[in-house]
CHARMM-style PDB file with segment names, atoms N, HN, CA, C and O in Angstrom:
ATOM      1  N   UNK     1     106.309  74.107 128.588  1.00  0.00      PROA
ATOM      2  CA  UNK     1     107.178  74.337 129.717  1.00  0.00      PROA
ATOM      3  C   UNK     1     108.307  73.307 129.756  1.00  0.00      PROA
ATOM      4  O   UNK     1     109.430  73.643 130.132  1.00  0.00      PROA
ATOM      5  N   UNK     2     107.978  71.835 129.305  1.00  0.00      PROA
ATOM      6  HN  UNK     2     107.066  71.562 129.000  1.00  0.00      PROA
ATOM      7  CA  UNK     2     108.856  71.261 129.249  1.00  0.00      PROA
ATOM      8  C   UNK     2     110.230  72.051 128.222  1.00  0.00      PROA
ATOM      9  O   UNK     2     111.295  72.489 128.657  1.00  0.00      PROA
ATOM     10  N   UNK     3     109.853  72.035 127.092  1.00  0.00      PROA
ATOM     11  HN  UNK     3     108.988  71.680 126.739  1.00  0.00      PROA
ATOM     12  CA  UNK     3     110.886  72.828 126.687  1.00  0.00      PROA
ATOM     13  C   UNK     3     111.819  74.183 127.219  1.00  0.00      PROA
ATOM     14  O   UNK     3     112.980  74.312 126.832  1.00  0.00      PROA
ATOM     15  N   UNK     4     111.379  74.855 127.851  1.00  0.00      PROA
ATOM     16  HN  UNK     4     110.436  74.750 128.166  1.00  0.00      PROA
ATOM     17  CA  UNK     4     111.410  76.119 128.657  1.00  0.00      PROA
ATOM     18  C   UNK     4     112.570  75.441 129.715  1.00  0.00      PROA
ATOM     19  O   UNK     4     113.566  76.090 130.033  1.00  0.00      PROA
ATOM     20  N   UNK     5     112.332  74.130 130.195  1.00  0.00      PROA
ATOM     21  HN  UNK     5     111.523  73.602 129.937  1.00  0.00      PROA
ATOM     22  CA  UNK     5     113.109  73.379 131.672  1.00  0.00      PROA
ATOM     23  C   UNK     5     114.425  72.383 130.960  1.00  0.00      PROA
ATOM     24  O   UNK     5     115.500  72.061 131.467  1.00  0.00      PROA
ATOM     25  N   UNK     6     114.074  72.184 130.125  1.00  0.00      PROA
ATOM     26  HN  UNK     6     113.200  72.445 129.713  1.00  0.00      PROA
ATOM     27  CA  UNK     6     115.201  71.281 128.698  1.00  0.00      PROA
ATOM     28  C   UNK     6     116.448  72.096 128.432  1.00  0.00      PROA
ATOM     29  O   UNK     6     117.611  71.712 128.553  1.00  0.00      PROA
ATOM     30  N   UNK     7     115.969  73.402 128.014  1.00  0.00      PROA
ATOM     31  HN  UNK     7     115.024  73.714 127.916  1.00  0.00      PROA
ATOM     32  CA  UNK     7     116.840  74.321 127.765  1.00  0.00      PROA
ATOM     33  C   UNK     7     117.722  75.584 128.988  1.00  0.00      PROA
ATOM     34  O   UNK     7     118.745  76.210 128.711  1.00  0.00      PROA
ATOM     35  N   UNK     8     117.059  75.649 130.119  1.00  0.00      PROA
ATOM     36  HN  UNK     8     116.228  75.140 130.344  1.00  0.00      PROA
ATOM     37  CA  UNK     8     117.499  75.921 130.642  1.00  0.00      PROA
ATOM     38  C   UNK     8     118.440  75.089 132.062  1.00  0.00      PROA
ATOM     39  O   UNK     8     118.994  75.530 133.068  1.00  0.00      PROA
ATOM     40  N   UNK     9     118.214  73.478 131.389  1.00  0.00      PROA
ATOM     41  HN  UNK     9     117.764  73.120 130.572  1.00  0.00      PROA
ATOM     42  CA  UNK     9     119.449  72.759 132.368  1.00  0.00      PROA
ATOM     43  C   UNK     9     120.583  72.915 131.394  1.00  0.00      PROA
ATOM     44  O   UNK     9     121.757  72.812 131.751  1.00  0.00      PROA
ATOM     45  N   UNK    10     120.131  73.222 129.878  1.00  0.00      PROA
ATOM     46  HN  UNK    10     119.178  73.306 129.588  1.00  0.00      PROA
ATOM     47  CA  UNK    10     121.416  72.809 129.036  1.00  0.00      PROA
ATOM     48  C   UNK    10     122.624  74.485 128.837  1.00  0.00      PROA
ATOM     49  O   UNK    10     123.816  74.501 128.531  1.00  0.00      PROA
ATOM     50  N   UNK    11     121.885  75.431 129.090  1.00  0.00      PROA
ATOM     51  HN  UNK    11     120.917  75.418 129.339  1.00  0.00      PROA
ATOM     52  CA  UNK    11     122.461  76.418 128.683  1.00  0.00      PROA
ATOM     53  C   UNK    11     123.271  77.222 129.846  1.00  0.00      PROA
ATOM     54  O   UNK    11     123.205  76.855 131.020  1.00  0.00      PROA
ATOM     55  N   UNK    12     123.819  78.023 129.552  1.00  0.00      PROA
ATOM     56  HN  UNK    12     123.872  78.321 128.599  1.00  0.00      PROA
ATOM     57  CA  UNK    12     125.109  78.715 130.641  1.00  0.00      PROA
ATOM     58  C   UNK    12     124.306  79.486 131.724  1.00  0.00      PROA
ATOM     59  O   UNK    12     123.425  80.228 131.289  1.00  0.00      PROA
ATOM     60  N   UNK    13     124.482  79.421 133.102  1.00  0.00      PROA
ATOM     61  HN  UNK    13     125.198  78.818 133.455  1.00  0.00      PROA
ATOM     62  CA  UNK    13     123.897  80.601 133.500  1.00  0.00      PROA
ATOM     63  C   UNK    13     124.169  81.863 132.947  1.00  0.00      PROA
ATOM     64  O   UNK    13     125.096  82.061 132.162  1.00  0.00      PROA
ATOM     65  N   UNK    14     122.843  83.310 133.606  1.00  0.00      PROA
ATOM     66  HN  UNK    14     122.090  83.149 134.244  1.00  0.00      PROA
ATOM     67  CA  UNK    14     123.169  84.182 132.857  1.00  0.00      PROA
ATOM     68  C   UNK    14     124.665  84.956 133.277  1.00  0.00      PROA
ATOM     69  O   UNK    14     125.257  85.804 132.609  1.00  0.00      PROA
ATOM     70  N   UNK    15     125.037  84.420 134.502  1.00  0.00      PROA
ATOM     71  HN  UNK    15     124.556  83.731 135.045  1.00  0.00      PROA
ATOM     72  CA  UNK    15     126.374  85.673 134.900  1.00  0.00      PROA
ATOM     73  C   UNK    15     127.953  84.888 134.153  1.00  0.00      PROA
ATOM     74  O   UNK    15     129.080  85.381 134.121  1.00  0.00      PROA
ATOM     75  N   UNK    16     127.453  83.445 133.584  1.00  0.00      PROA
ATOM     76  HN  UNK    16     126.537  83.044 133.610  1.00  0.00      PROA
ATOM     77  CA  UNK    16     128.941  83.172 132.599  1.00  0.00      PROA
ATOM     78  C   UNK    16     128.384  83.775 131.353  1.00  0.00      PROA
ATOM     79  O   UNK    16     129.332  83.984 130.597  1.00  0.00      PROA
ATOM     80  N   UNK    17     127.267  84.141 130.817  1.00  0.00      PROA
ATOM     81  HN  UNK    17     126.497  83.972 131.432  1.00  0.00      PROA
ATOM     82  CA  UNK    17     126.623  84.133 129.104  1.00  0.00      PROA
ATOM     83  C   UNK    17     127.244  85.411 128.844  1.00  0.00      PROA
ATOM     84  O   UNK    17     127.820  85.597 127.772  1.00  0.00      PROA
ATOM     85  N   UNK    18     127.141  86.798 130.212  1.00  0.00      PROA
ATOM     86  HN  UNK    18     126.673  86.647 131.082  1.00  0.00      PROA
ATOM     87  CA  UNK    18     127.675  87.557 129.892  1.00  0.00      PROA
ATOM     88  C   UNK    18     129.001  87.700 130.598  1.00  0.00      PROA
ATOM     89  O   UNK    18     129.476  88.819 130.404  1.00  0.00      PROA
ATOM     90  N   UNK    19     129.460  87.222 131.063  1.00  0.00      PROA
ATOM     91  HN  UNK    19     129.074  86.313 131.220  1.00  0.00      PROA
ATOM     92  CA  UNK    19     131.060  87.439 131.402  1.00  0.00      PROA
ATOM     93  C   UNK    19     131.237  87.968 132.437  1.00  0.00      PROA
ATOM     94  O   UNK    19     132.402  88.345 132.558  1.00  0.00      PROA
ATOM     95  N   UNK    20     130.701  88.149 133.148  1.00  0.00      PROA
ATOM     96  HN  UNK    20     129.755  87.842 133.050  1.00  0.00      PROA
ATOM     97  CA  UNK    20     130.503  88.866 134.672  1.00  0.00      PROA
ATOM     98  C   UNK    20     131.151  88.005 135.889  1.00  0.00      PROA
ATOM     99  O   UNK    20     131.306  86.784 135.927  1.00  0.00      PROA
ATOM    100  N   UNK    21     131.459  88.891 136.791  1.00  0.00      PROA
ATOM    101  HN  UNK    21     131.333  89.883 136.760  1.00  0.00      PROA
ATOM    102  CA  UNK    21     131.770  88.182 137.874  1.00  0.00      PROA
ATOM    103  C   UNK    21     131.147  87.850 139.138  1.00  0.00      PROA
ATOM    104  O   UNK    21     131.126  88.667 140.058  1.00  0.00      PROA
ATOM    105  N   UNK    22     130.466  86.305 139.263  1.00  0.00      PROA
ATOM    106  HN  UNK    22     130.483  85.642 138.515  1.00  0.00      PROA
ATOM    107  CA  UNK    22     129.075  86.322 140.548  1.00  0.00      PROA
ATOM    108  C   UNK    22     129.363  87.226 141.667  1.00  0.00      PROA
ATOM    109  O   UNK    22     128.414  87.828 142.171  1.00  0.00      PROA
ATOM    110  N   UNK    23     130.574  87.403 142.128  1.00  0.00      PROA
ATOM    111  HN  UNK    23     131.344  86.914 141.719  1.00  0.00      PROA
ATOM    112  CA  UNK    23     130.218  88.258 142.937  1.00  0.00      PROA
ATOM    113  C   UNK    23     129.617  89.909 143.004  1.00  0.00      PROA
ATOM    114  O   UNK    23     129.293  90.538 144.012  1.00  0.00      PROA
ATOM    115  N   UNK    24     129.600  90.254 141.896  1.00  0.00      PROA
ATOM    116  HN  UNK    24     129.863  89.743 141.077  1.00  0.00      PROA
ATOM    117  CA  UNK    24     128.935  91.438 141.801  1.00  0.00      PROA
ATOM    118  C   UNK    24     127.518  91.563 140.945  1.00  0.00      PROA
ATOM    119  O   UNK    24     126.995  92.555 140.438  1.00  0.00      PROA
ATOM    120  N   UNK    25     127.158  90.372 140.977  1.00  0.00      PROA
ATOM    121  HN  UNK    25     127.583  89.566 141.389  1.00  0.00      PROA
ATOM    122  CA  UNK    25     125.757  89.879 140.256  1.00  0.00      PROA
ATOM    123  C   UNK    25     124.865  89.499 141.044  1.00  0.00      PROA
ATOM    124  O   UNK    25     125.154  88.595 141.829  1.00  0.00      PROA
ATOM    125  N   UNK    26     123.648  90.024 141.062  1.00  0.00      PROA
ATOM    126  HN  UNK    26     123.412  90.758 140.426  1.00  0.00      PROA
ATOM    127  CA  UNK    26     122.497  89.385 141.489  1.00  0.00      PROA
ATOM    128  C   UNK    26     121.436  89.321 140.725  1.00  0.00      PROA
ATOM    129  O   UNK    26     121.050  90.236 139.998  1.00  0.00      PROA
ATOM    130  N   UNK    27     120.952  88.318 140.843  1.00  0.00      PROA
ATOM    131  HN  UNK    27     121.266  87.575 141.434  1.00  0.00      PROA
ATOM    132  CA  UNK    27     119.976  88.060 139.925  1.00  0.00      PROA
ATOM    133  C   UNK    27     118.372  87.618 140.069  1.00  0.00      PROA
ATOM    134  O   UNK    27     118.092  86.420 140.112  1.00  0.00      PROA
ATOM    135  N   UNK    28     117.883  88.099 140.104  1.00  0.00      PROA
ATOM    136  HN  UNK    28     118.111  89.072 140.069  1.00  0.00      PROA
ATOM    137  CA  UNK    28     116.460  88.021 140.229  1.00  0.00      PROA
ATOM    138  C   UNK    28     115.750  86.915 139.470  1.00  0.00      PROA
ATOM    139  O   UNK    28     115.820  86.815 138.245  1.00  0.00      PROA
ATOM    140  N   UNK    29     114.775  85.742 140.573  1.00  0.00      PROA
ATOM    141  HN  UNK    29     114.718  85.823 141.569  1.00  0.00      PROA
ATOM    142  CA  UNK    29     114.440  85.110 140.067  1.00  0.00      PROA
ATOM    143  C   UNK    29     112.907  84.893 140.443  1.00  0.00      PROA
ATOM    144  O   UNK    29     112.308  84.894 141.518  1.00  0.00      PROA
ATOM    145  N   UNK    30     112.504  84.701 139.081  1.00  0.00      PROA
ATOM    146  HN  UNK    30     112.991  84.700 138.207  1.00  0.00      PROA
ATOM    147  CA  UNK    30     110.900  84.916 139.109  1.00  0.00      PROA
ATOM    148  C   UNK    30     110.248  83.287 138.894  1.00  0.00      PROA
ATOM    149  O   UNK    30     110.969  82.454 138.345  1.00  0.00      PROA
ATOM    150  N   UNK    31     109.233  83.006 139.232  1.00  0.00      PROA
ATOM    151  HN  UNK    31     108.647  83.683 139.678  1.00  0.00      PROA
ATOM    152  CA  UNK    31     108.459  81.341 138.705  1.00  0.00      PROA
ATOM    153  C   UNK    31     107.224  81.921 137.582  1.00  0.00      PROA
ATOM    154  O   UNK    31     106.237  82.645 137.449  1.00  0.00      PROA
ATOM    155  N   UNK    32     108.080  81.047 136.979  1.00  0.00      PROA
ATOM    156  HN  UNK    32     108.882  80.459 137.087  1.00  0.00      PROA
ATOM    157  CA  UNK    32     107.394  80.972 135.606  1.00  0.00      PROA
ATOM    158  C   UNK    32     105.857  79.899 135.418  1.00  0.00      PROA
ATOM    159  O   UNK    32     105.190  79.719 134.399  1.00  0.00      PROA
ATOM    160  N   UNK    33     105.685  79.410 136.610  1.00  0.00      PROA
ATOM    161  HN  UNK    33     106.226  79.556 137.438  1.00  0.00      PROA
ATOM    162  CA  UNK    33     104.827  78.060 136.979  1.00  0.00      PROA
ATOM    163  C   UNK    33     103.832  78.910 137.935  1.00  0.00      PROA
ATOM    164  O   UNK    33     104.045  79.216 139.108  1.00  0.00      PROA
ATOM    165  N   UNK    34     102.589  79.245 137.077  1.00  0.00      PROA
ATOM    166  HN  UNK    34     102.417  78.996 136.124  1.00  0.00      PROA
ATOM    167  CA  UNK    34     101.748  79.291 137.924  1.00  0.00      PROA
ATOM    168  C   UNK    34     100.309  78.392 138.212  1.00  0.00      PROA
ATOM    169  O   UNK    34      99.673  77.887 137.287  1.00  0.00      PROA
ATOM    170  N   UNK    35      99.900  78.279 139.681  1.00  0.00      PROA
ATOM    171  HN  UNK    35     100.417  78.690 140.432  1.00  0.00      PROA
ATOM    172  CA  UNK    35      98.970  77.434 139.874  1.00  0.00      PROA
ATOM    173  C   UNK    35      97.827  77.554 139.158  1.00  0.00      PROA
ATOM    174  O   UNK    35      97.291  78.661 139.226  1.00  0.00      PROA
ATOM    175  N   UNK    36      97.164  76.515 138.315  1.00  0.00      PROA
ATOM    176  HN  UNK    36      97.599  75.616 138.260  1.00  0.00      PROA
ATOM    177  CA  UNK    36      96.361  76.783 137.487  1.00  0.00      PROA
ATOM    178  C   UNK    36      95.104  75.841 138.521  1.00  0.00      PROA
ATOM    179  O   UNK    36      95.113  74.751 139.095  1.00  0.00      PROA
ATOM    180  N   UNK    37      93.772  77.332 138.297  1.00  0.00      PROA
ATOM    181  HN  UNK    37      93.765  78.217 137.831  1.00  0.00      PROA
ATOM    182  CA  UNK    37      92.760  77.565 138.879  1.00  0.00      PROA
ATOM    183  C   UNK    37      91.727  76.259 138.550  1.00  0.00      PROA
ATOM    184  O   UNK    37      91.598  75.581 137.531  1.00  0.00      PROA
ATOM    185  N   UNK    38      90.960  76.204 140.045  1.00  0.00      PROA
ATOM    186  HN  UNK    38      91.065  76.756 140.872  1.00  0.00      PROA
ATOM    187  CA  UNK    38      90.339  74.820 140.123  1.00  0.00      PROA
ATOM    188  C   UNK    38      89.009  75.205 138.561  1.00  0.00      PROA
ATOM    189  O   UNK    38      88.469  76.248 138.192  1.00  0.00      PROA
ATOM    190  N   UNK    39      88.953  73.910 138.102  1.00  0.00      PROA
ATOM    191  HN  UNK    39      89.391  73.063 138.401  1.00  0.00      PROA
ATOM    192  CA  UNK    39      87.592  74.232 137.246  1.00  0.00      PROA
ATOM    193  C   UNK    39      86.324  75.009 137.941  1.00  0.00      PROA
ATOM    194  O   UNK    39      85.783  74.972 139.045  1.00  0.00      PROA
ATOM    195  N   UNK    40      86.223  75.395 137.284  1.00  0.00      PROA
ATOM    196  HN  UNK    40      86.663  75.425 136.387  1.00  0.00      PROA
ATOM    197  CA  UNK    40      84.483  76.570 138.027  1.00  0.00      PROA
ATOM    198  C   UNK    40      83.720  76.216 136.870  1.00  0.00      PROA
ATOM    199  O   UNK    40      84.095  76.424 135.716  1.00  0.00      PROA
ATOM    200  N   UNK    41      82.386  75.547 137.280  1.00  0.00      PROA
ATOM    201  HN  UNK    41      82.081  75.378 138.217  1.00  0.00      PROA
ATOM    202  CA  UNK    41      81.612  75.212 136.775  1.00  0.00      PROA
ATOM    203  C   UNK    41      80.181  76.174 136.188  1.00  0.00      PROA
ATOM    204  O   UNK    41      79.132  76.359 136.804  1.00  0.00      PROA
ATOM    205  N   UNK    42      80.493  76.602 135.035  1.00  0.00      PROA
ATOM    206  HN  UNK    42      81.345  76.451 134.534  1.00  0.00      PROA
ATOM    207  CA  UNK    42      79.404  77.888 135.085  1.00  0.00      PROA
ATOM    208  C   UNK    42      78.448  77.101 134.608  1.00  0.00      PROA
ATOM    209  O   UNK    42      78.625  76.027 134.032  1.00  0.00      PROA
ATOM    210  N   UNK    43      77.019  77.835 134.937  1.00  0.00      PROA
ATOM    211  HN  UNK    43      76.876  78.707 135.405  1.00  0.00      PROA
ATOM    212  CA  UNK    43      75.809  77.557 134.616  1.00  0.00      PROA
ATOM    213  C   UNK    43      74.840  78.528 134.178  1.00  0.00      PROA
ATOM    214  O   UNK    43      74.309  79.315 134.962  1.00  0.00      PROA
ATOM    215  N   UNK    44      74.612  78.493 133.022  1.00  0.00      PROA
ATOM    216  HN  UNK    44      75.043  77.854 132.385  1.00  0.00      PROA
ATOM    217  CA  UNK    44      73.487  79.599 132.061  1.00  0.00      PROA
ATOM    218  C   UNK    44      72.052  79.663 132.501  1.00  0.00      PROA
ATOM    219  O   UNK    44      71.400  78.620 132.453  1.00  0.00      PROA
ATOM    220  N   UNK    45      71.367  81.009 133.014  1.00  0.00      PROA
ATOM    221  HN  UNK    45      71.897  81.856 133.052  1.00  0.00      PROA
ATOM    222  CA  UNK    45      70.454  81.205 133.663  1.00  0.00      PROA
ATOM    223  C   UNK    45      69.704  81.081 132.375  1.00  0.00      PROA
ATOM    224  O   UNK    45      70.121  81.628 131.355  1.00  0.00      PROA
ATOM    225  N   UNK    46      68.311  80.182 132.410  1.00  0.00      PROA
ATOM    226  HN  UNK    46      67.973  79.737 133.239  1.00  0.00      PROA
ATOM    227  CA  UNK    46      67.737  80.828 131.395  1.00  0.00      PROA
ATOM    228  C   UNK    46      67.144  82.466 131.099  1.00  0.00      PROA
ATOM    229  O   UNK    46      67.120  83.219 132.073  1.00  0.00      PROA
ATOM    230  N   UNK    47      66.744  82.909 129.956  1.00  0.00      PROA
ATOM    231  HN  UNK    47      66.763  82.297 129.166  1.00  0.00      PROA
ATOM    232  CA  UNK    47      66.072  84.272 129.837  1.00  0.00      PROA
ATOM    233  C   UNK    47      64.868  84.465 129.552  1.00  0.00      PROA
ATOM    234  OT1 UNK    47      64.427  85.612 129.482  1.00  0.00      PROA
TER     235      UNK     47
END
């Protein structure tokens, strides 16, 4: 992810990459960061 956050301070937004004009752009933004789940401790029943 670090790389993922490196490259996207360095690169153009997407409405200069394609030539567009912000005002008729919207852009949808999604998180790429999701909360990662507490450890769960499993335990093997014997058989």
């Amino acid at each position: 992810m670090d790389y993922y956050f490196l490259l996207k301070k360095l690169s153009l937004s997407e409405e200069r990459s394609f030539g567009l004009d912000s005002s008729y752009v919207d852009v949808e933004k999604v998180p790429l960061i999701f909360v990662t789940p507490d450890d769960i401790e499993l335990n093997r029943l014997p058989v």
